[in-house]
MARBAKE-126772 format. One record per residue (C-alpha): x, y, z negated; residue in three letters; chain. Coordinates in Angstrom, 2 decimals, decimal comma, padded with zeros to 5 digits. Layout:
N
+---------+---------+---------+-----+---+
!       x !       y !       z !   r ! c !
+---------+---------+---------+-----+---+
!       X !       Y !       Z ! ALA ! A !
...
+---------+---------+---------+-----+---+
END
This chain:
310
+---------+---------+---------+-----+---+
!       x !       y !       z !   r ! c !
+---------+---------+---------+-----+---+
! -014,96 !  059,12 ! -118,51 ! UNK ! A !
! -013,82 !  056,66 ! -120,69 ! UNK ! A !
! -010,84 !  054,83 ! -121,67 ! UNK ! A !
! -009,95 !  051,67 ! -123,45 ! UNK ! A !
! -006,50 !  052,05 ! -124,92 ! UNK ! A !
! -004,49 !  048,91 ! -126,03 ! UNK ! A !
! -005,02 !  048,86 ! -129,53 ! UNK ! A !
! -008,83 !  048,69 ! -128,80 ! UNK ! A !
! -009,64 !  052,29 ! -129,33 ! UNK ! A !
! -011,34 !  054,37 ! -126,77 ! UNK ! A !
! -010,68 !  058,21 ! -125,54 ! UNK ! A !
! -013,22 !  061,00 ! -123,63 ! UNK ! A !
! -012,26 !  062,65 ! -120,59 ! UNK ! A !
! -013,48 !  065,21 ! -118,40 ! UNK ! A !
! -011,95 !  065,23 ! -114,47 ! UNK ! A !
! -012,94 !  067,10 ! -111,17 ! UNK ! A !
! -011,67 !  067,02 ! -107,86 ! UNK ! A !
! -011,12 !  070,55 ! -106,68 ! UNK ! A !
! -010,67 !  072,21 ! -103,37 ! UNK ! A !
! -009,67 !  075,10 ! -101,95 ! UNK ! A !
! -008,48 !  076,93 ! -099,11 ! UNK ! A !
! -004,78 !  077,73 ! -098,50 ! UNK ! A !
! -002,06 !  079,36 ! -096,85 ! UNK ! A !
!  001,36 !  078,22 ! -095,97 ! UNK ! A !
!  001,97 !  082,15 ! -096,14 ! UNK ! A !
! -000,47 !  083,52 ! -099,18 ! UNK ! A !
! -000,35 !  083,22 ! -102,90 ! UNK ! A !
! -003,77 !  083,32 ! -103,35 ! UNK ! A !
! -006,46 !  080,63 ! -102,76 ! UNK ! A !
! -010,21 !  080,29 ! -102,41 ! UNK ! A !
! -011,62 !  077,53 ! -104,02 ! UNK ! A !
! -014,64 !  075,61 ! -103,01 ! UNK ! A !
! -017,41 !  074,09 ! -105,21 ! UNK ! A !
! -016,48 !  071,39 ! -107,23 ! UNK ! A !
! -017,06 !  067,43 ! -107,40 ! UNK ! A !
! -017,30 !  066,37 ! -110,83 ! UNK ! A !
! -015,61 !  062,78 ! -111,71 ! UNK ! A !
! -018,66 !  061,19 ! -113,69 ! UNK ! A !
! -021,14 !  058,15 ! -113,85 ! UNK ! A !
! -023,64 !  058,62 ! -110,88 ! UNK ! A !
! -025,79 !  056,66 ! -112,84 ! UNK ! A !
! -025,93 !  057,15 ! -116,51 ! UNK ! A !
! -027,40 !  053,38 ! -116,84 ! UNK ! A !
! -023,60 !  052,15 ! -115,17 ! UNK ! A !
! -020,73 !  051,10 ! -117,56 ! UNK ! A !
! -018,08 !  051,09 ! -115,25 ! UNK ! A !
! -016,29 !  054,33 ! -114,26 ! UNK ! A !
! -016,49 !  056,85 ! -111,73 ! UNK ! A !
! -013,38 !  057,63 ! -109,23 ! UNK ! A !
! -012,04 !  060,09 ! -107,45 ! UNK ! A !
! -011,83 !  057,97 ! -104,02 ! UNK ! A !
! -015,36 !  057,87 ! -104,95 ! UNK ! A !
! -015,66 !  061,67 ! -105,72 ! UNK ! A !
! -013,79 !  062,54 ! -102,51 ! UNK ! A !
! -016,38 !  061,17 ! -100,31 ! UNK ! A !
! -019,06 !  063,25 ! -101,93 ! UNK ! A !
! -017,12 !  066,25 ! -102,06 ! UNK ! A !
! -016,34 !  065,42 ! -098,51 ! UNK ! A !
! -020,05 !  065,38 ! -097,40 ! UNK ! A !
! -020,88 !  068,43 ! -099,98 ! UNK ! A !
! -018,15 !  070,59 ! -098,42 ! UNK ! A !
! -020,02 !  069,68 ! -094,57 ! UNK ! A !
! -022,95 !  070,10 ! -095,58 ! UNK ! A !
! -022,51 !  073,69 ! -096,96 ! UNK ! A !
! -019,92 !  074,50 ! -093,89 ! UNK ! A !
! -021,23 !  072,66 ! -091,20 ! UNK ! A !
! -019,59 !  074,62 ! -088,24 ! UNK ! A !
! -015,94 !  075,47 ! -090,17 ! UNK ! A !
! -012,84 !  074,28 ! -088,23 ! UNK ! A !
! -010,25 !  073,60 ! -090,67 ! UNK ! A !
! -007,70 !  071,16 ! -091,43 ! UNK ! A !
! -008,34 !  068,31 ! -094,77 ! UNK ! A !
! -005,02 !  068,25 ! -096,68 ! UNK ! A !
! -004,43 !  065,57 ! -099,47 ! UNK ! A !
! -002,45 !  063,68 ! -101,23 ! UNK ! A !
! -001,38 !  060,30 ! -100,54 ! UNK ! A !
! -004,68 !  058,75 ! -102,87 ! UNK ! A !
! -006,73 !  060,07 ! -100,04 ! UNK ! A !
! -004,47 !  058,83 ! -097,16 ! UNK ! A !
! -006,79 !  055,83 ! -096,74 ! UNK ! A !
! -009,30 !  054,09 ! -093,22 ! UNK ! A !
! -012,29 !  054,90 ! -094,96 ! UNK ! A !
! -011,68 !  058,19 ! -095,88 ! UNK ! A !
! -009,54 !  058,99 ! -092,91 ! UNK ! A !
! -013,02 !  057,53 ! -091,05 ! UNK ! A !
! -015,29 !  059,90 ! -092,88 ! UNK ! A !
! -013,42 !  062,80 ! -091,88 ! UNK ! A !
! -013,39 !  061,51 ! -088,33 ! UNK ! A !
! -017,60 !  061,53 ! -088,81 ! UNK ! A !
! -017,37 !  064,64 ! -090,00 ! UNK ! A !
! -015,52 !  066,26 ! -087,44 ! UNK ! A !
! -012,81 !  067,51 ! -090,07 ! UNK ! A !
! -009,03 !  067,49 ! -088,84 ! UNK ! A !
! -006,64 !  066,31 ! -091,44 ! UNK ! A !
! -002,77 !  065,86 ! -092,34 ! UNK ! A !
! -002,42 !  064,03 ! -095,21 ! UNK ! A !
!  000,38 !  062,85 ! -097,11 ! UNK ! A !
!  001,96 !  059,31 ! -097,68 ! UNK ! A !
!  004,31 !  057,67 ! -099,19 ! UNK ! A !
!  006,37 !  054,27 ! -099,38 ! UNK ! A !
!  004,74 !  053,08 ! -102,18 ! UNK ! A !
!  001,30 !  052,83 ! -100,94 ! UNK ! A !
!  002,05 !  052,72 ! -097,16 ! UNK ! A !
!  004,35 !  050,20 ! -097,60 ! UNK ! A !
!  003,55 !  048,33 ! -093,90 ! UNK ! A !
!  003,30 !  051,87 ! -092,26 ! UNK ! A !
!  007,02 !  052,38 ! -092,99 ! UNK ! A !
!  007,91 !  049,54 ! -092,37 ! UNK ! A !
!  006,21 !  049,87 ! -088,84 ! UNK ! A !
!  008,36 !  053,33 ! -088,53 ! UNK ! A !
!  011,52 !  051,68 ! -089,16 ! UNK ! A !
!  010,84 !  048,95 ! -086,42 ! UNK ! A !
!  009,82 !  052,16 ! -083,95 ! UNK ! A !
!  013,16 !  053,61 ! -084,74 ! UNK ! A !
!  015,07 !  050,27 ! -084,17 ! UNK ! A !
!  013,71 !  050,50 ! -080,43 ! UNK ! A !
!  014,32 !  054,18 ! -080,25 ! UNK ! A !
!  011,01 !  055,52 ! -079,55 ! UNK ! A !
!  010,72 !  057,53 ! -082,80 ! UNK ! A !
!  011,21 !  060,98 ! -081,92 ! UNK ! A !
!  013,62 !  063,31 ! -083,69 ! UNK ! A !
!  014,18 !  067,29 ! -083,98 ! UNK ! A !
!  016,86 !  069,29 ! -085,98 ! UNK ! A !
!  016,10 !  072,79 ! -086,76 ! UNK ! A !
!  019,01 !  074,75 ! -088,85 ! UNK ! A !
!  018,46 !  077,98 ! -090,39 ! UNK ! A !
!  020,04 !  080,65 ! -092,61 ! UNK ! A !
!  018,84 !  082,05 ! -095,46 ! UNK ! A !
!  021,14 !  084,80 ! -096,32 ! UNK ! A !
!  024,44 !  085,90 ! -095,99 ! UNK ! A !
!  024,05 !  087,44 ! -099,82 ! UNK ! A !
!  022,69 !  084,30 ! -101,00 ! UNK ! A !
!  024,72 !  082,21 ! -098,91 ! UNK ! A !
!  022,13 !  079,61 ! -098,31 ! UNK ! A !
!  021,53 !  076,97 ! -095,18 ! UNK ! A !
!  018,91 !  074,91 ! -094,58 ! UNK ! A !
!  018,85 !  071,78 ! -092,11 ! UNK ! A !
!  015,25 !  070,72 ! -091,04 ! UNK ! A !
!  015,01 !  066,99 ! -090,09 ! UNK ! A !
!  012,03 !  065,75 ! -088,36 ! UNK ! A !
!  010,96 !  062,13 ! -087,47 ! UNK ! A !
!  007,60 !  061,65 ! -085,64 ! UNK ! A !
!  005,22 !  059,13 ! -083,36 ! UNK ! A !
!  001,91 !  059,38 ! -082,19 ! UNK ! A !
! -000,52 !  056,58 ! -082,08 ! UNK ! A !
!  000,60 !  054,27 ! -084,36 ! UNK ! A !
! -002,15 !  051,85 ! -087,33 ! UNK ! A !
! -002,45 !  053,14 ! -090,58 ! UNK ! A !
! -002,18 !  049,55 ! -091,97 ! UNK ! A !
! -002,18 !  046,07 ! -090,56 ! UNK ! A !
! -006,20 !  045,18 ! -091,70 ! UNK ! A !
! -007,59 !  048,61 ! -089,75 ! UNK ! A !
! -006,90 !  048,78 ! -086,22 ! UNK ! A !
! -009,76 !  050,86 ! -085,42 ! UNK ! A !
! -008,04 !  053,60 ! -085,19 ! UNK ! A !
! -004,37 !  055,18 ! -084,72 ! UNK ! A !
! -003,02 !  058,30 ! -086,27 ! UNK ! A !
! -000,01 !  060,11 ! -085,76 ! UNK ! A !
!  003,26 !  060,12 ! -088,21 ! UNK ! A !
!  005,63 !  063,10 ! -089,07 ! UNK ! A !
!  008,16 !  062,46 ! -091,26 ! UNK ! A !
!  010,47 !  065,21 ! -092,52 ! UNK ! A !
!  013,75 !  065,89 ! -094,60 ! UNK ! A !
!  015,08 !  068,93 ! -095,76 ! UNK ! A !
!  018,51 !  069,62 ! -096,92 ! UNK ! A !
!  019,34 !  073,35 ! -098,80 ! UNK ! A !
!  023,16 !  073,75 ! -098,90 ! UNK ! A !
!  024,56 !  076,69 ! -101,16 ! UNK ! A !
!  027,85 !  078,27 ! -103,02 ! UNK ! A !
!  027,41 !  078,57 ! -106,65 ! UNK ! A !
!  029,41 !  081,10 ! -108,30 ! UNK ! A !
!  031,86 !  079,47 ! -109,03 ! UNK ! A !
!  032,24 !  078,63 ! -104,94 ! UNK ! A !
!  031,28 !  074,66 ! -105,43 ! UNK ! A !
!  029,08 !  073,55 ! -102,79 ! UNK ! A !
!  025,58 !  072,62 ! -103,95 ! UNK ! A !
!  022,78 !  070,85 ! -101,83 ! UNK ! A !
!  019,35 !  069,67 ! -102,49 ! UNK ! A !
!  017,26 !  067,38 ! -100,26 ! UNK ! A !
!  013,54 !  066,83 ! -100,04 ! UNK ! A !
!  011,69 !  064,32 ! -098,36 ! UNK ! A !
!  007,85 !  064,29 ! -096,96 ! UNK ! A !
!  005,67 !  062,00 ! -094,71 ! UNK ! A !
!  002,12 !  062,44 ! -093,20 ! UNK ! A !
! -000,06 !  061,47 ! -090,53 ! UNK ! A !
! -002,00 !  063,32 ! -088,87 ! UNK ! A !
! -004,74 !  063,50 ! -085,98 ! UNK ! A !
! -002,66 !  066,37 ! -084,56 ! UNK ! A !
! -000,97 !  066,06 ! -081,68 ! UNK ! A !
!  003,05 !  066,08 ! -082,78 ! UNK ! A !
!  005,57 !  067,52 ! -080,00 ! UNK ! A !
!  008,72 !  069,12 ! -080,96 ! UNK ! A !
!  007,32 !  072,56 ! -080,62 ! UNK ! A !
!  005,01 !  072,35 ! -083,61 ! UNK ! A !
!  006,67 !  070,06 ! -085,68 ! UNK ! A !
!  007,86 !  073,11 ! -088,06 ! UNK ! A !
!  004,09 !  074,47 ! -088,54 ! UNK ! A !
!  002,57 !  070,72 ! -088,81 ! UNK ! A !
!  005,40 !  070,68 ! -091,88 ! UNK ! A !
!  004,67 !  073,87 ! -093,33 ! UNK ! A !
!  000,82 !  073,25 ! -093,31 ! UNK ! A !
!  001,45 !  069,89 ! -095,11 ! UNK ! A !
!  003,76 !  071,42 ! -097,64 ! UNK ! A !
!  000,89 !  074,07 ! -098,53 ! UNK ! A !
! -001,16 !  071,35 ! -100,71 ! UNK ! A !
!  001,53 !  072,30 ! -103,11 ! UNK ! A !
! -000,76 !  074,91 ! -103,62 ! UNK ! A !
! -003,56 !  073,30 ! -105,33 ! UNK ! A !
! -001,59 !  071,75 ! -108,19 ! UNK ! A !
!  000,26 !  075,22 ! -108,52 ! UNK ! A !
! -001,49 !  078,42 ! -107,30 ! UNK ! A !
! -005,03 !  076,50 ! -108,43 ! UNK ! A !
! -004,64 !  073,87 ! -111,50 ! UNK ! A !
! -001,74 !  075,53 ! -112,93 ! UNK ! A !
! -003,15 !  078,72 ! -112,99 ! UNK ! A !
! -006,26 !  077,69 ! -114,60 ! UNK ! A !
! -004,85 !  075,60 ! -117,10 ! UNK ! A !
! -001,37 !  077,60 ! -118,01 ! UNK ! A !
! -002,54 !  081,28 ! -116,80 ! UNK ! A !
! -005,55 !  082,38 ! -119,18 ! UNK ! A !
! -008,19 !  080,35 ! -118,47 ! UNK ! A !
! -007,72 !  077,39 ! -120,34 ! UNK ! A !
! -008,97 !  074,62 ! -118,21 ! UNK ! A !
! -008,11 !  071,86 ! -119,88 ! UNK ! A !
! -009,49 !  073,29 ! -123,39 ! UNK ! A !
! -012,64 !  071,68 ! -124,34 ! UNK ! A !
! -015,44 !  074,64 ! -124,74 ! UNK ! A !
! -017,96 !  072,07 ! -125,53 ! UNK ! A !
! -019,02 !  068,48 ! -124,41 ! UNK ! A !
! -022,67 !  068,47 ! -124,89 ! UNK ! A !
! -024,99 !  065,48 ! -124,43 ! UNK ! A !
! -025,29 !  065,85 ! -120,36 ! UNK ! A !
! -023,87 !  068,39 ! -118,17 ! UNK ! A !
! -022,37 !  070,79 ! -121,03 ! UNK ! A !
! -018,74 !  070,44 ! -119,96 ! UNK ! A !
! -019,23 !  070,47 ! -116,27 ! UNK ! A !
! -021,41 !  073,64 ! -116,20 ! UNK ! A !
! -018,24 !  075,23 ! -117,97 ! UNK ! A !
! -015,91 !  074,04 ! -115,78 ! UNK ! A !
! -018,08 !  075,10 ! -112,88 ! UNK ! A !
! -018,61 !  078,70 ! -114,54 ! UNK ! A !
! -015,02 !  078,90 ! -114,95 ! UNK ! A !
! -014,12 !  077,98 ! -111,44 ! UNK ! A !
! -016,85 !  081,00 ! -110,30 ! UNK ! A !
! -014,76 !  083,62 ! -112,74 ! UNK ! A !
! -011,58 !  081,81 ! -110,73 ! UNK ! A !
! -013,03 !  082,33 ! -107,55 ! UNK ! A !
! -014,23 !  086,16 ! -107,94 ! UNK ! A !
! -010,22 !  086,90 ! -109,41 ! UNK ! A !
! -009,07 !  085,49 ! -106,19 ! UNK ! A !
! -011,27 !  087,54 ! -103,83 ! UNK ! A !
! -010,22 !  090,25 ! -105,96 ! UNK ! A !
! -006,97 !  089,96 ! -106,06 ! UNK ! A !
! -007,10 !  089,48 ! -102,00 ! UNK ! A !
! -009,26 !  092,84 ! -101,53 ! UNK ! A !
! -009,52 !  095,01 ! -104,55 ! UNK ! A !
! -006,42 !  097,31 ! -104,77 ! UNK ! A !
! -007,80 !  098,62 ! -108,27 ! UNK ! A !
! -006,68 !  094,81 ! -109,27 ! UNK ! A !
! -003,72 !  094,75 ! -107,50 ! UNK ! A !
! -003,09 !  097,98 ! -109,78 ! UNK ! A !
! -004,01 !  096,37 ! -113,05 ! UNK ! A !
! -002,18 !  092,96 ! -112,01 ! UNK ! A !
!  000,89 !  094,71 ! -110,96 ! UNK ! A !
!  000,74 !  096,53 ! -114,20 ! UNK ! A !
!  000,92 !  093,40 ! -116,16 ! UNK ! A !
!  003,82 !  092,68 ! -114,56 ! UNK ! A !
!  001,88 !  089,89 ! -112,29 ! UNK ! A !
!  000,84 !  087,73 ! -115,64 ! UNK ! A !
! -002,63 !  086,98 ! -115,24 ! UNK ! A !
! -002,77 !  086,24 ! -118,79 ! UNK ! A !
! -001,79 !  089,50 ! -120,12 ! UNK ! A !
! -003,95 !  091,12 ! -117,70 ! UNK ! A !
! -006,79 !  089,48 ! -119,35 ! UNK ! A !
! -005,58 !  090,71 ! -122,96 ! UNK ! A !
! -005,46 !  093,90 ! -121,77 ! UNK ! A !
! -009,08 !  093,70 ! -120,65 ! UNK ! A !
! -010,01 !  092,13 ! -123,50 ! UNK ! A !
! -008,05 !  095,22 ! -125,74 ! UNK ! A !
! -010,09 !  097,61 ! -123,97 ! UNK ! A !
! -013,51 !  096,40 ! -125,45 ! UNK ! A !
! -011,81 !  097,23 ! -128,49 ! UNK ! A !
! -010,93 !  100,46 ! -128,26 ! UNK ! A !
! -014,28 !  102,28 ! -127,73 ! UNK ! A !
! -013,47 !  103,77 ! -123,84 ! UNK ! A !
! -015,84 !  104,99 ! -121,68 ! UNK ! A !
! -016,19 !  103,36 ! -118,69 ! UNK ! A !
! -018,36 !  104,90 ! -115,75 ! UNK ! A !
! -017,78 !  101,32 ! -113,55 ! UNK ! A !
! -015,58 !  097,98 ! -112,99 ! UNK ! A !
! -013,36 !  100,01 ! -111,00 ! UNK ! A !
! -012,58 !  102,43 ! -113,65 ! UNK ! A !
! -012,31 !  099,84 ! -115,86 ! UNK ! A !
! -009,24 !  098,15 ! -114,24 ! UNK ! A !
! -008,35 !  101,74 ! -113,68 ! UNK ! A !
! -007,40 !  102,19 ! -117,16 ! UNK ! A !
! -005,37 !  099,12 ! -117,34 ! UNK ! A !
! -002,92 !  100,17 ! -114,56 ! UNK ! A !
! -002,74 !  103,91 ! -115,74 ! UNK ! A !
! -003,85 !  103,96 ! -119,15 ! UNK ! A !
! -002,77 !  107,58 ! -119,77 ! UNK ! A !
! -006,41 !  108,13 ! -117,79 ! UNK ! A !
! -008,15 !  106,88 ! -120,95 ! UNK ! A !
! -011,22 !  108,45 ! -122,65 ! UNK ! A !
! -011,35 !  107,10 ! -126,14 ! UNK ! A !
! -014,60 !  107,33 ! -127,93 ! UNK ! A !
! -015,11 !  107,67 ! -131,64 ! UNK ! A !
! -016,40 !  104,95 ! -133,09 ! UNK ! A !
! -020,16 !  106,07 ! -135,18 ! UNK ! A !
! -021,17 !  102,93 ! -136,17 ! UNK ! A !
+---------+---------+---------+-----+---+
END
């Protein structure tokens, strides 16, 4: 990708929309192949985007999971007719998120539907605690069948709208709160009986930029390093490879307990785990499998060091 700056020079980039499955519940994801962010056509000067690349990650992801049921959860980029259309085609379910900003009319719309009092509203408090101390009011606001915008009346979606306020003591006994705000729509039928796993579904996306992007790029892998641009598909292959080495830690850490071992033994730091299995190499063990291997990093009185002849 490139991009013209202001003073007339111009800058490289590599981007890639990622997926991956989550859970409002789990830590760990699964990520799915891939859509690189790049000229479809080498002969093109103008850019590729990623509404672009989310339509042909959109038919990539159907066409190697025809059958799956699951639910399409974006950010408000994505929250747009023809994409919300393609998922339709594709039989995919979706909440996605939106915001003022960019579904300016839909608001409005909302506020108008709460003027006549047919937006419907549910108040859920909870405790957290009575060490912590902690409350937490959950505020939901929600309609079905309402337009995505004014040009598109195609089609309706439903809205959920939600607020939630965390009240707590400090130590020194002052009263501290913190409020949150999130909106989506939804092809899901909204009642008030589900309006607290619609949320926490929604919420999970969180997931991607954290548990997924922030792990590669902060965590050991170094995703935003650049191992190598190459004159055609140098770059992406890495960042491919590396989201295969991402995948196979994940399944690990999911259903290997030797990795749980090792992981827990670097006191959850995915980094360090690596430079322990990196140290290893270095000091001449022998290793009768993988398994043994991570073995050694979460008891590694269990070694067997071998003298070095070379």
């Amino acid at each position: 990708m490139e991009k013209t700056h202001a003073s007339g020079s111009m800058s490289y980039c590599h981007q890639m929309l990622t997926g991956a499955f989550v859970h409002p519940e789990k830590s760990t994801v699964i990520p799915v192949c891939p859509e690189p962010i790049q000229r479809q056509n080498p002969s093109e000067r103008e850019n590729d985007s990623e509404r672009s690349a989310f339509a042909r990650f959109i038919n990539g992801f159907r066409r190697d999971h025809p059958h799956l049921s699951v639910i399409v959860n974006t950010d408000a980029l994505h929250s747009t007719a023809p994409n919300i259309r393609l998922l339709k085609e594709k039989e995919l379910s979706f909440i996605l998120s939106v915001k003022t900003g960019s579904h300016n009319w839909l608001f409005k719309v909302m506020e108008l539907i709460e003027s006549r009092g047919d937006l419907k509203s549910v108040v859920i408090e909870e405790e957290l605690g009575e060490k912590i101390k902690k409350h937490r009011i959950h505020e939901f606001r929600y309609v079905n069948g309402v337009y995505l915008n004014q040009s598109d009346t195609t089609f309706k979606v439903n809205f959920l709208d939600y607020r939630e306020t965390t009240q707590w003591v400090d130590a020194k006994k002052r009263l501290k709160s913190k409020v949150m705000r999130f909106s989506w729509v939804t092809d899901q039928m909204i009642d008030d009986a589900n309006v607290m796993s619609l949320m926490r579904i929604g919420r999970a996306r969180w997931k991607i930029e954290n548990e997924t992007f922030n792990t590669l790029k902060n965590h050991g892998y170094e995703f935003e390093h650049n191992f190598g641009h190459g004159y055609e598909n140098l770059s992406t292959n890495f960042a491919h490879l590396m989201m295969l080495a991402f995948l196979v830690d994940q399944l690990q850490e999911i259903g290997s307990r030797d990795f749980q071992a090792a992981l827990a033994y670097a006191f959850g730091k995915r980094s360090r785990l690596w430079e322990y299995l990196k140290s290893l190499y270095l000091w001449h063990i022998l290793v009768g499998s993988y398994n043994e291997f991570l073995d050694y990093v979460a008891h590694p009185r269990k070694m067997k060091l071998v003298a070095d002849t070379s």
